[in-house]
MISESE-782971 format. One record per residue (C-alpha): y, x negated, z negated. Coordinates in steps of 0.001 Angstrom, whole numbers, plus 500000, padded with zeros to 6 digits. Example, Ala and Ser with C-alpha at 12.3 -4.5 7.8 and 13.67 -1.06 7.14 Angstrom:
> Y;X;Z
> 495500;487700;492200 $
> 498940;486330;492860 $
***
This chain:
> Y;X;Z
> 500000;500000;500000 $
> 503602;499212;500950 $
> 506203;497979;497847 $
> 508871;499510;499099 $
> 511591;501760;497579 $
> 510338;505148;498477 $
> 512841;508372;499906 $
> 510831;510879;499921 $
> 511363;514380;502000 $
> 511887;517842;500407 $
> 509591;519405;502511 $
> 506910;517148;502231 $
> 506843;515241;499097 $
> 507972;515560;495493 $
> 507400;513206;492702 $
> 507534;513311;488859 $
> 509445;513914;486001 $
> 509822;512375;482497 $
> 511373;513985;479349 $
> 513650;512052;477427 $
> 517228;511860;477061 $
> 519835;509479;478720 $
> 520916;506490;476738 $
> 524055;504210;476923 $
> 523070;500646;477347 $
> 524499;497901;475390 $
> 528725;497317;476071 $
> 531610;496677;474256 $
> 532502;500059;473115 $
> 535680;499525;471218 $
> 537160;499262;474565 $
> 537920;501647;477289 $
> 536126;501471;480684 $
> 538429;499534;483081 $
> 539384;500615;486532 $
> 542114;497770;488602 $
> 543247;498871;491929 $
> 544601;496532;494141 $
> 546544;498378;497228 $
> 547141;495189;499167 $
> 543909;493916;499262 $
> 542468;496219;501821 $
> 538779;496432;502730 $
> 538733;498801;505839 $
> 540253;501858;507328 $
> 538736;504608;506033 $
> 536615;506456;508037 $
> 536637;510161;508644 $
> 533412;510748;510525 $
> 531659;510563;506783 $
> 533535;513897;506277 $
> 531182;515591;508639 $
> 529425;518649;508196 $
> 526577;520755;510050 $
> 526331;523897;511451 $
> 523376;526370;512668 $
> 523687;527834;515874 $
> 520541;528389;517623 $
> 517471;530487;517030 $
> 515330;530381;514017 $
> 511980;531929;515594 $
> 508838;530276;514409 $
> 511049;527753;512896 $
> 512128;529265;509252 $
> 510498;533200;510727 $
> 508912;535283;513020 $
> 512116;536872;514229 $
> 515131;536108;516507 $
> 518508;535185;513860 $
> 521989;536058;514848 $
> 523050;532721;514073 $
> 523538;532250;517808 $
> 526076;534709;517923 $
> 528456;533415;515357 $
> 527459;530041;514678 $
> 526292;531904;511332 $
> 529860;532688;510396 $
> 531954;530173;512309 $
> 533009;532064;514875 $
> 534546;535580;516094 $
> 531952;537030;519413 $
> 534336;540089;519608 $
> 537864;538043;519316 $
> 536264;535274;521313 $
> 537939;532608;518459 $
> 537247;530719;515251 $
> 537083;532670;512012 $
> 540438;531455;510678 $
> 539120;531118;507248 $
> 536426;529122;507835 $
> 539280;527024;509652 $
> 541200;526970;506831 $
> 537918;525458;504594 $
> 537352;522955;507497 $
> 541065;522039;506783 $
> 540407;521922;503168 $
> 537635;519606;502887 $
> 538836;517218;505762 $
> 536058;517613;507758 $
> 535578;515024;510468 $
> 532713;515759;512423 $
> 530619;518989;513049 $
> 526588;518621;514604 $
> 525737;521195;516441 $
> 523073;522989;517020 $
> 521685;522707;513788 $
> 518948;520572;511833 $
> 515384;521825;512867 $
> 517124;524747;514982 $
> 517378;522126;517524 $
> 513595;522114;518087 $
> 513505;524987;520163 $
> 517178;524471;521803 $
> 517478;525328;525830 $
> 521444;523954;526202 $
> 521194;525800;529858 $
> 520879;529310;527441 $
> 523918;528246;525434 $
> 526672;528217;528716 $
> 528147;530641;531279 $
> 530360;533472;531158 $
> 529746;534844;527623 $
> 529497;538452;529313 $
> 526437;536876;531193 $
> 525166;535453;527576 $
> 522896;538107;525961 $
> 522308;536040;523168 $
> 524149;532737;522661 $
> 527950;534413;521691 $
> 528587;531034;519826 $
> 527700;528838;522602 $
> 528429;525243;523994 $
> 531966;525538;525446 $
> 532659;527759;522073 $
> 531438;524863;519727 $
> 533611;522617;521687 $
> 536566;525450;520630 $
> 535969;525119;517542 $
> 536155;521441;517472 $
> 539178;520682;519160 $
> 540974;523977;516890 $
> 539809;522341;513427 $
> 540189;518478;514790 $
> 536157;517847;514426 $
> 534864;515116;516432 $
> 531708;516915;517884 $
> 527834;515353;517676 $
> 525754;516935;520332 $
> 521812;517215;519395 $
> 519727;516813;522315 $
> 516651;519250;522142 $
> 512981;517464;522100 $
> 511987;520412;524937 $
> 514863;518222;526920 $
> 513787;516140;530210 $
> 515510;513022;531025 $
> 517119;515371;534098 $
> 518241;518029;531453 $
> 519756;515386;529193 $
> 521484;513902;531438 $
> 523114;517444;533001 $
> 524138;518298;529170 $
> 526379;515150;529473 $
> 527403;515808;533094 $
> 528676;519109;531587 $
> 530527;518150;528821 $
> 532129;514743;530354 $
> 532206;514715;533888 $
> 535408;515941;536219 $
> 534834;519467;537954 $
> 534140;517600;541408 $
> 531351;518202;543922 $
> 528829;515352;543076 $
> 528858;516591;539317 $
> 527527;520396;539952 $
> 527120;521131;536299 $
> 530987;520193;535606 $
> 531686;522290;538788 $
> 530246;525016;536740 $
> 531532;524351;533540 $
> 535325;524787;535512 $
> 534087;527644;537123 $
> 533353;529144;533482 $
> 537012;528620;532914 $
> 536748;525304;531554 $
> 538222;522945;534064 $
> 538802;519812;531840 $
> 536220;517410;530484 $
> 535220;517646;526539 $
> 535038;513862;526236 $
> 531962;513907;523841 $
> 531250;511004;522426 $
> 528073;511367;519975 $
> 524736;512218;521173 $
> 521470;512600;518831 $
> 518243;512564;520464 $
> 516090;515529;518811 $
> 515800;516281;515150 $
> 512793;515110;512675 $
> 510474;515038;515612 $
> 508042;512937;513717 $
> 507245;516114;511880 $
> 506680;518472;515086 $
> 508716;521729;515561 $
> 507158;523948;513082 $
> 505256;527132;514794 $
> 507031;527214;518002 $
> 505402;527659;521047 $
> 503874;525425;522244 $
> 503506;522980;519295 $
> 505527;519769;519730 $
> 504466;516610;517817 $
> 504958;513450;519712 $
> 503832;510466;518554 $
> 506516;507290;517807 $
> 505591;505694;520901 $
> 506270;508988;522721 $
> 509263;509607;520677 $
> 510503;506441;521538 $
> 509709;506421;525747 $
> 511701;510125;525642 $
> 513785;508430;524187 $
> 514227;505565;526524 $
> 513868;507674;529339 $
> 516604;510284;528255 $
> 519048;507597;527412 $
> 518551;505821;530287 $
> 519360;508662;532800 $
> 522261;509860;530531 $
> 523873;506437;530436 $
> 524236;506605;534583 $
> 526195;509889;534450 $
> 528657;508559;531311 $
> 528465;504490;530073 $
> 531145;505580;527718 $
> 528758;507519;525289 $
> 526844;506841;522236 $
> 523289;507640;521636 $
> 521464;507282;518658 $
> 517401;507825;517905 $
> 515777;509458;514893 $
> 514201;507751;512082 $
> 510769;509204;510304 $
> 511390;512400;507932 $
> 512308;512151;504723 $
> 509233;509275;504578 $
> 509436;505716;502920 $
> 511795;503542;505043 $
> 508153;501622;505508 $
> 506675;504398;507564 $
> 505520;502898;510479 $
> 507272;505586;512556 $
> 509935;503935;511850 $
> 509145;500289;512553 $
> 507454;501453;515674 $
> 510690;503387;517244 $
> 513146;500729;516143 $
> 510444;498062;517889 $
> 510342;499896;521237 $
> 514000;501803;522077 $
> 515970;500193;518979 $
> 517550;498076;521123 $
> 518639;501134;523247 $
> 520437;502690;520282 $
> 524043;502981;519352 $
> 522963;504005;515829 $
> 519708;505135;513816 $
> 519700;509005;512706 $
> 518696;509488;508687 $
> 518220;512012;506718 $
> 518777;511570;503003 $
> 517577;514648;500658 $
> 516927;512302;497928 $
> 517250;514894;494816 $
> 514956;517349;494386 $
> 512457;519164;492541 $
> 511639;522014;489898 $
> 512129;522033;486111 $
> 512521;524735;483794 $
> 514539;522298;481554 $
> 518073;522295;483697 $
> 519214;518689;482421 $
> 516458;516904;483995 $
> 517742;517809;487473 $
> 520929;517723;487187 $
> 521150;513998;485376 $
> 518896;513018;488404 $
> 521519;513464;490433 $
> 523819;511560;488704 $
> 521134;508352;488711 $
> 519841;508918;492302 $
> 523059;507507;494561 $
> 522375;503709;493426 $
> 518379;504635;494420 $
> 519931;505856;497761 $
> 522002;502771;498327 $
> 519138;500654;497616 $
> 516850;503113;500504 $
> 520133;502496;503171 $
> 519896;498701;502317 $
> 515812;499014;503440 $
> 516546;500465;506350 $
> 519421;498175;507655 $
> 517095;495358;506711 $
> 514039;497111;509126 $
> 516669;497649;511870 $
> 517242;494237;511722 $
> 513955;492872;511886 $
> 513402;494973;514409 $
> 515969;494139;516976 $
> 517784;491102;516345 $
> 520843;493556;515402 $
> 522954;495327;513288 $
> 522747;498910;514694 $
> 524979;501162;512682 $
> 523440;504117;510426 $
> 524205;507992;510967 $
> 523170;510104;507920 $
> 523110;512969;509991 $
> 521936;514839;507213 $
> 522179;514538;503496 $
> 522185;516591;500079 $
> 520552;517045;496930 $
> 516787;518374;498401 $
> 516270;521604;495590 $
> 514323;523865;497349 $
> 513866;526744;495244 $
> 515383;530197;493473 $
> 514466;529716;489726 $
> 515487;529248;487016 $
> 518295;528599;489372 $
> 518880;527415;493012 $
> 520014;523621;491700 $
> 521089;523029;495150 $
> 524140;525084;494687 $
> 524797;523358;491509 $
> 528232;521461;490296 $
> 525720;517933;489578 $
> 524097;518501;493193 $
> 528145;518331;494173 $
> 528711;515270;492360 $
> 526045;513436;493620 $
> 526974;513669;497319 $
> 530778;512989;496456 $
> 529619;509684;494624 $
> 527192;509144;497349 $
> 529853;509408;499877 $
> 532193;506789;498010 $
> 529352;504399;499074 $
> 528908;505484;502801 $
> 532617;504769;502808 $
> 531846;500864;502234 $
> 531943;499134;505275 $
> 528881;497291;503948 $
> 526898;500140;504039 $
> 527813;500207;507926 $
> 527327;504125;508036 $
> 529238;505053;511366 $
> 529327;509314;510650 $
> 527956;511325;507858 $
> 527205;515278;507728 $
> 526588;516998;504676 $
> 523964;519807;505167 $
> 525798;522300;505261 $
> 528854;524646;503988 $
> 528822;527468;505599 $
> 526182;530534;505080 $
> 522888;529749;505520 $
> 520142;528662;502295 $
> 522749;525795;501661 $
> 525997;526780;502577 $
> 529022;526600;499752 $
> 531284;528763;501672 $
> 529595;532547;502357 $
> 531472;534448;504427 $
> 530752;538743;504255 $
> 531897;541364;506577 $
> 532174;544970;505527 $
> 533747;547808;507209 $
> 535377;545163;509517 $
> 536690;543066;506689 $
> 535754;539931;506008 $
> 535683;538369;502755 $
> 534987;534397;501552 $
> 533536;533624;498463 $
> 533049;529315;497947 $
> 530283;527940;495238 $
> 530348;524669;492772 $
> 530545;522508;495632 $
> 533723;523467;497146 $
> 536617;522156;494484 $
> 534899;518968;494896 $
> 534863;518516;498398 $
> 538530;519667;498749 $
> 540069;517353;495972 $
> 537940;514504;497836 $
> 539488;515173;501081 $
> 542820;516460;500042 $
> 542885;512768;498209 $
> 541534;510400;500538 $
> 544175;508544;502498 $
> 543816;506272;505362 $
> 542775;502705;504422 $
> 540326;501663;501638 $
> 541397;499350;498933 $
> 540283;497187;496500 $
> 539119;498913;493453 $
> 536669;497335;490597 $
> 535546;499423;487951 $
> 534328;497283;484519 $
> 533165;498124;480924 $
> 531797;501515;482059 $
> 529190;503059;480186 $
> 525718;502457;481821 $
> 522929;505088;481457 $
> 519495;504853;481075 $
> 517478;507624;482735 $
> 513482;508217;482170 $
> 513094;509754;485680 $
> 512334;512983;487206 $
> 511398;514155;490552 $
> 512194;511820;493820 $
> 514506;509985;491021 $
> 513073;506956;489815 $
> 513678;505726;486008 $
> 516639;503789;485624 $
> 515780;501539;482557 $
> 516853;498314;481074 $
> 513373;496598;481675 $
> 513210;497764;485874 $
> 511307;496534;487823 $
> 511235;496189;491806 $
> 507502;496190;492384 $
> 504974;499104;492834 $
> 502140;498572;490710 $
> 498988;499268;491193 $
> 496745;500507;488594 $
> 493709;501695;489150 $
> 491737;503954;491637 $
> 490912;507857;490789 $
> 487596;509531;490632 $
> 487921;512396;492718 $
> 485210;515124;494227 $
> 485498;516533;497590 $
> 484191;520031;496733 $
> 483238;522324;499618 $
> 486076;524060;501335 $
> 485576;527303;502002 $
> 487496;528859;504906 $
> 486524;531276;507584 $
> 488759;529608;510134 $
> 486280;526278;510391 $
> 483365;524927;508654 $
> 483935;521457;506488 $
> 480774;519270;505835 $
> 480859;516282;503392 $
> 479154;513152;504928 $
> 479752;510865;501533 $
> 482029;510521;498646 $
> 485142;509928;500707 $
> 483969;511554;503719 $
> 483846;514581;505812 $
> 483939;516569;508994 $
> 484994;519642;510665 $
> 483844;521501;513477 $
> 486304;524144;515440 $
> 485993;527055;517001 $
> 489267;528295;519031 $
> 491889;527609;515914 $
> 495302;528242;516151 $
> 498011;527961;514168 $
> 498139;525943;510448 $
> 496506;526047;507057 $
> 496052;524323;504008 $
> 493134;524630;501881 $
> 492569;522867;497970 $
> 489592;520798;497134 $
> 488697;520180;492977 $
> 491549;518737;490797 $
> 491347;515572;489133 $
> 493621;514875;486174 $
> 496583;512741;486022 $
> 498830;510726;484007 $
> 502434;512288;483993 $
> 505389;510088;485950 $
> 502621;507858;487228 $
> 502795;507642;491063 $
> 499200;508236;493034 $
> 498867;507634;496630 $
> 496365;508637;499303 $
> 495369;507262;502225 $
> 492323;507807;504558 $
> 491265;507364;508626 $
> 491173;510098;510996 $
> 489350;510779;514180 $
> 489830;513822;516858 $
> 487297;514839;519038 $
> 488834;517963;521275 $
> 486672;519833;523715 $
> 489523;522075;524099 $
> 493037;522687;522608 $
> 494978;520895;520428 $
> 495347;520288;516428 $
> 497186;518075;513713 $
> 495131;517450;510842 $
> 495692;515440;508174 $
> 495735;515102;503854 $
> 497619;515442;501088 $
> 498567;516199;497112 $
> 499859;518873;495307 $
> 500546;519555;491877 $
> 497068;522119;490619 $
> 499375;524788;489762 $
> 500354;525213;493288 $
> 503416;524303;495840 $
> 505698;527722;495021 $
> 505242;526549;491263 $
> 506141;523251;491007 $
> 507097;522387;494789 $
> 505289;519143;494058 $
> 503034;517690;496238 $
> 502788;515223;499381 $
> 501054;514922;502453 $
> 500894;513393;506027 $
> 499124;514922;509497 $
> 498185;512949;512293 $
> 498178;513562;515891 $
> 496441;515374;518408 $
> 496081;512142;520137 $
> 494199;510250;517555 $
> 491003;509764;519143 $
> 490468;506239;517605 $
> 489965;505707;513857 $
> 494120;505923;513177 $
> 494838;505258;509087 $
> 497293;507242;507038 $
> 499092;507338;503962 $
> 501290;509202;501663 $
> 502433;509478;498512 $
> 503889;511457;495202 $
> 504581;511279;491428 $
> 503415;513517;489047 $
> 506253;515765;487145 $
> 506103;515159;483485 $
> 503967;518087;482542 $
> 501466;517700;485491 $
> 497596;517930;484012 $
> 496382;517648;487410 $
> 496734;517306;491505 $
> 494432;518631;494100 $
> 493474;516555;497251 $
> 494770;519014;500011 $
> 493742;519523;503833 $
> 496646;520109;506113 $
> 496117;521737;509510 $
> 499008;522222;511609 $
> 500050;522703;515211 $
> 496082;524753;515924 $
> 496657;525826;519651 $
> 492640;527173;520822 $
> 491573;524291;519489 $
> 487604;523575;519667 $
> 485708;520284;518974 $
> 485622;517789;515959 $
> 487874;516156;513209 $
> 486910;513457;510990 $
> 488523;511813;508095 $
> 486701;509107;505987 $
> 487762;506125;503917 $
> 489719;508558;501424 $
> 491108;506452;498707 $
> 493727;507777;496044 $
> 495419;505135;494087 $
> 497757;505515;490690 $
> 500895;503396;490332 $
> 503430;502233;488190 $
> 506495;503061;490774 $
> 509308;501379;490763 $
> 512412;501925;488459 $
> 516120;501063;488589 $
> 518470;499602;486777 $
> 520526;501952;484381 $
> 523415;503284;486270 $
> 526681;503299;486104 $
> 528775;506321;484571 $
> 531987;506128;485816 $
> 532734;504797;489533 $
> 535935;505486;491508 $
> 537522;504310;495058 $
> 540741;503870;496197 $
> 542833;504486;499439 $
> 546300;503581;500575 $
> 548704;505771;503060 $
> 549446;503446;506203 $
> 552900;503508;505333 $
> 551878;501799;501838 $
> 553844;504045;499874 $
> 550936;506091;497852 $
> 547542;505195;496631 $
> 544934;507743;495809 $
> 542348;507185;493077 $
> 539140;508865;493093 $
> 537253;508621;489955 $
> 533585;510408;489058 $
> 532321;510823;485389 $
> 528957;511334;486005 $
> 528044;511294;482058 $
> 526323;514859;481889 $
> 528086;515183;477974 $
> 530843;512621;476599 $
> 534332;511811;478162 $
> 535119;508918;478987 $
> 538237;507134;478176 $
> 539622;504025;481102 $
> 542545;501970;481440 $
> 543857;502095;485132 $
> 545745;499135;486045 $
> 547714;499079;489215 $
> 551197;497263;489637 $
> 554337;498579;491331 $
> 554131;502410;490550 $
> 557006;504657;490606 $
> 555424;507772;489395 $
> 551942;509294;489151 $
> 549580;513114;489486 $
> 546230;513666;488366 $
> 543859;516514;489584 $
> 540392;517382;488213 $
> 537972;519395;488603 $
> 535357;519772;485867 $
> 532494;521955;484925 $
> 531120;522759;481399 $
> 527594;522375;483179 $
> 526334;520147;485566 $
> 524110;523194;486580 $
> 526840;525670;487165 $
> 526423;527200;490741 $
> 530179;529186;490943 $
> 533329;528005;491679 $
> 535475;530309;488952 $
> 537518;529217;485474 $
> 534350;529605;483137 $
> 532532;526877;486038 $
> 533421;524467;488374 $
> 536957;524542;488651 $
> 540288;522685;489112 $
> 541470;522969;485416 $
> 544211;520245;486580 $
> 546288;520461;489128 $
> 549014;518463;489843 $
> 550011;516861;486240 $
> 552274;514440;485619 $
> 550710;511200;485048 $
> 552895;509159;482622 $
> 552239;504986;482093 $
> 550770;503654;478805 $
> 552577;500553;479327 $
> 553713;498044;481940 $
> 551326;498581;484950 $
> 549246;500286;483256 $
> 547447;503752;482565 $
> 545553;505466;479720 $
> 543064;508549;480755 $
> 540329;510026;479236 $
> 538159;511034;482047 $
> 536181;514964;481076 $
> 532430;514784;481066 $
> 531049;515477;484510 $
> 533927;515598;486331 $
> 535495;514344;489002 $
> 539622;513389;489345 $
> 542248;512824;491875 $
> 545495;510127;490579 $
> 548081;509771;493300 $
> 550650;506885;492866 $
> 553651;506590;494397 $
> 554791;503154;495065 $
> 558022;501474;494006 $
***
């Protein structure tokens, strides 16, 4: 097994919890934390594309249902189909946040995306109201640079007539921009970003046909695409996708970067690094505020494998990220004021040039299962409610100016974490080694179902023979017990022997008590194509009151499917996972104006319970605000006075002494200090 720092996906692997409480770490506590800003020592401009944002805009069917969604229509709240124009208040949020950059058509919605379906006369559009040329609207009205997400159903051909449509001059030899100007929109768009597909690693859920390329396939489509869209534009960027939510060691990953990394203007990555399910709110909640130095460390793995991969330095586009809470109860934590904090802090780091992040999009703020701004219409009215999220994200961007600056923080308090979920502990005694223990006794019971008949060949062994299967399952062999926050991997070989059709088979892990419990479990499929002995792995940690996991099978992708698979060589492994540091409870960044007249000061408490008191040094000031925004929970979901709200606004901000400034910083919080320059 791999020693690796592991970011695991929210859809396919969660790993363990441990009780305790968070501890400060040895400092000199009869002093204040220190923060020293230094506006003319500047580091970079600051970039805006890490103030992107996602929306959903295509059809849902067979990807999160069995129906058609609307989403089409209105870009799920974006935009007006009868008034043929954006929604003005979800302008006004746009505005608010200082949104950079908008992807379009939306996360896994892209599987399934026909571009040609999404242009014409929107009188001629039966279903896609909230279309190309309307996206593009919407861009230019709220200033969002737009990234375009190229469809896996794509051919090199249709690739390259998506950029002929957006970029090219209404002339002859460009038919597609002849028709864009016939559909009264003469000018180019000029776009600039193009992704190629979304999370294909993990196929495009129950869609028709099943799609699951392989990296070497990913990576010729890519090649191919790229290569065809680079002769119709040279001035574009294109970037390829990196494996989902899997360790940055996933061989998907070294295998993409190894063929078409050279090809890429940037490596897609999505980071839902936060996640699983505790009755006991705190546990989430002060995982988030230990996770974004485990996420740091997880970008630094993967510039390091892009590296070693191509001789370069391609940038990173975190084309997705969030806190990766999945469920309803006791509380959708996803929503929550500490999910907030984390991606604010996390974004302070994408904003280091070091991290060499070129865009960012949070996932997502409008409507949707994530969104922090919902949008209602009733009787023709339409009303806008925003979540914990949105105070944060508006004093961020309403406080970020336009070139970074020197800023050190020292003396903070440092907090020890026991772990929980994807977060790993963050101890004095880390380490930055995966352990292994031992290996577990398990028993392959019989698996009963009546869609195909398993037979055990040996201890780690078996086969199954098919009859016509379709679609996916999952089916539970015996339990073996477990140690809690222990790690336990599984790997295995695979072998698929079609005589007709097509299936993705593959293992896994799951918490005893079930997925909808605990949403804990792991698990890896391979492809139809694997008719060699082709080895997997995956991996999980057990939440702190796990007793026991189940070995799982996981069929997927069943299309008439008749022959053979085989899997032998199962081995499941406990480890001692890695840990962290303890981290740091009070970080902050700071920005100058281009005129050099005001800095801005960001600064995040991310201690779940005790204020913090700092002394902010910065020379020259004639006069100083603070804002902050503050909850009384890190698990609060609204944005209202009695949750996460703006309780300052605007205050005064007198000096302590010469060039200097006293502030007690609220538990979990986050403020705002503008100086004004002499």
């Amino acid at each position: 097994m791999k020693n690796s720092f592991y970011q695991i996906s929210f859809i396919l692997i969660v790993a363990f919890a441990v009780l305790g409480t968070a501890a400060e770490s040895e400092r000199d506590s009869s002093q204040a934390a220190l923060i020293q800003i230094y506006p003319g020592k500047e580091i970079s401009k600051v970039n805006p594309l890490i103030f992107g944002n996602n929306c959903s805009a295509a059809n849902g069917k067979f990807i999160f249902g069995t129906t058609d969604t609307t989403s089409p229509n209105d870009g799920q709240g974006l935009w007006n189909p009868e008034l043929k124009k954006p929604v003005p208040e979800v302008l006004e949020i746009c505005k608010d946040v200082r949104m950079g950059m908008l992807r379009y058509p939306g996360g896994c919605l892209t599987h399934n995306f026909d571009w040609h379906q999404a242009v014409g006369a929107p009188v001629d559009r039966t279903y896609f109201k909230f279309g190309i040329d309307e996206y593009i609207e919407f861009c230019r009205t709220a200033k969002l640079e737009p990234l375009m997400t190229v469809s896996e159903i794509c051919s090199p051909k249709d690739a390259a007539d998506l950029v002929e449509y957006l970029n090219m001059p209404a002339k002859p030899e460009y038919p597609w921009a002849m028709k864009r100007a016939e559909w009264r929109h003469k000018e180019p768009y000029g776009v600039k970003y193009f992704e190629m597909a979304n999370e294909s690693d993990h196929g495009n859920h129950k869609v028709i046909p099943f799609l699951k390329r392989t990296a070497e396939e990913y990576a010729a489509w890519y090649l191919s695409c790229a290569e065809e869209m680079r002769k119709i534009d040279r001035n574009i960027l294109i970037g390829g996708h990196a494996g989902t939510g899997t360790p940055v060691a996933d061989p998907w990953n070294s295998k993409v970067l190894g063929i078409a990394g050279k090809q890429m203007d940037f490596f897609a990555v999505h980071t839902y690094v936060v996640g699983g399910n505790s009755e006991d709110t705190s546990l989430p909640m002060r995982a988030c505020m230990a996770s974004v130095d485990q996420t740091v460390a997880m970008l630094a793995d993967y510039r390091a494998l892009i590296r070693k991969q191509t001789g370069k330095d391609i940038p990173l586009a975190i084309t997705e990220f969030n806190a990766g809470f999945v469920q309803e109860k006791p509380l959708p934590y996803r929503f929550t004021f500490g999910s907030a904090l984390f991606c604010a802090d996390y974004m302070r780091e994408m904003l280091k040039p070091e991290q060499n992040v070129v865009f960012a999009n949070y996932w997502q703020f409008l409507n949707g299962y994530w969104g922090y701004a919902r949008t209602k219409n009733q009787d023709g009215k339409l009303s806008l409610t925003t979540l914990a999220a949105y105070p944060v994200f508006k004093l961020i961007g309403q406080h970020t100016s336009d070139i970074l600056v020197d800023c050190k923080v020292s003396n903070e308090p440092k907090l020890e974490f026991p772990g929980f979920s994807r977060t790993l502990p963050a101890i004095k005694d880390h380490s930055s080694e995966r352990i292994f223990l031992r290996d577990v006794d398990f028993s392959l019971a019989d698996v009963k179902n009546k869609n195909y008949e398993l037979r055990l060949t040996g201890k780690d062994a078996f086969f199954i023979e098919f009859k016509d299967f379709n679609g996916a399952s999952y089916s539970d062999f015996k339990a073996f017990p477990v140690t809690a926050h222990l790690g336990y991997d599984i790997s295995f070989d695979l072998k698929v022997s079609p005589e007709n059709g097509t299936v993705n088979a593959g293992l896994g892990l799951c918490d005893e008590r079930g997925w909808s419990k605990t949403s804990s479990g792991c698990g890896v499929e391979g492809y139809a194509t694997d008719r060699d002995w082709t080895h997997y792995e995956s991996s999980m940690i057990a939440l702190n009151d796990a007793k026991g996991l189940r070995p799982v099978l996981r069929l997927k992708g069943g299309q008439n499917f008749s022959g053979k698979v085989e899997i032998r060589n199962i081995r499941i492994s406990e480890i001692k996972p890695v840990t962290f540091p303890p981290y740091s409870a009070l970080t902050a960044f700071a920005t100058r104006s281009s005129d050099g007249k005001t800095v801005q000061l960001v600064v995040i408490n991310k201690h779940h319970a005790e204020d913090i008191p700092a002394e902010l040094r910065i020379e020259n000031v004639k006069s100083a605000k603070i804002w902050t925004v503050s909850a009384p929970d890190l698990a609060v979901t609204k944005h209202s006075q009695d949750a996460a709200f703006e309780r300052v606004s605007g205050e005064e901000f007198k000096a302590s002494g010469k060039d200097s400034f006293a502030r007690s910083f609220p538990a979990r919080s986050i403020s705002a200090i503008e100086f004004k320059l002499k």
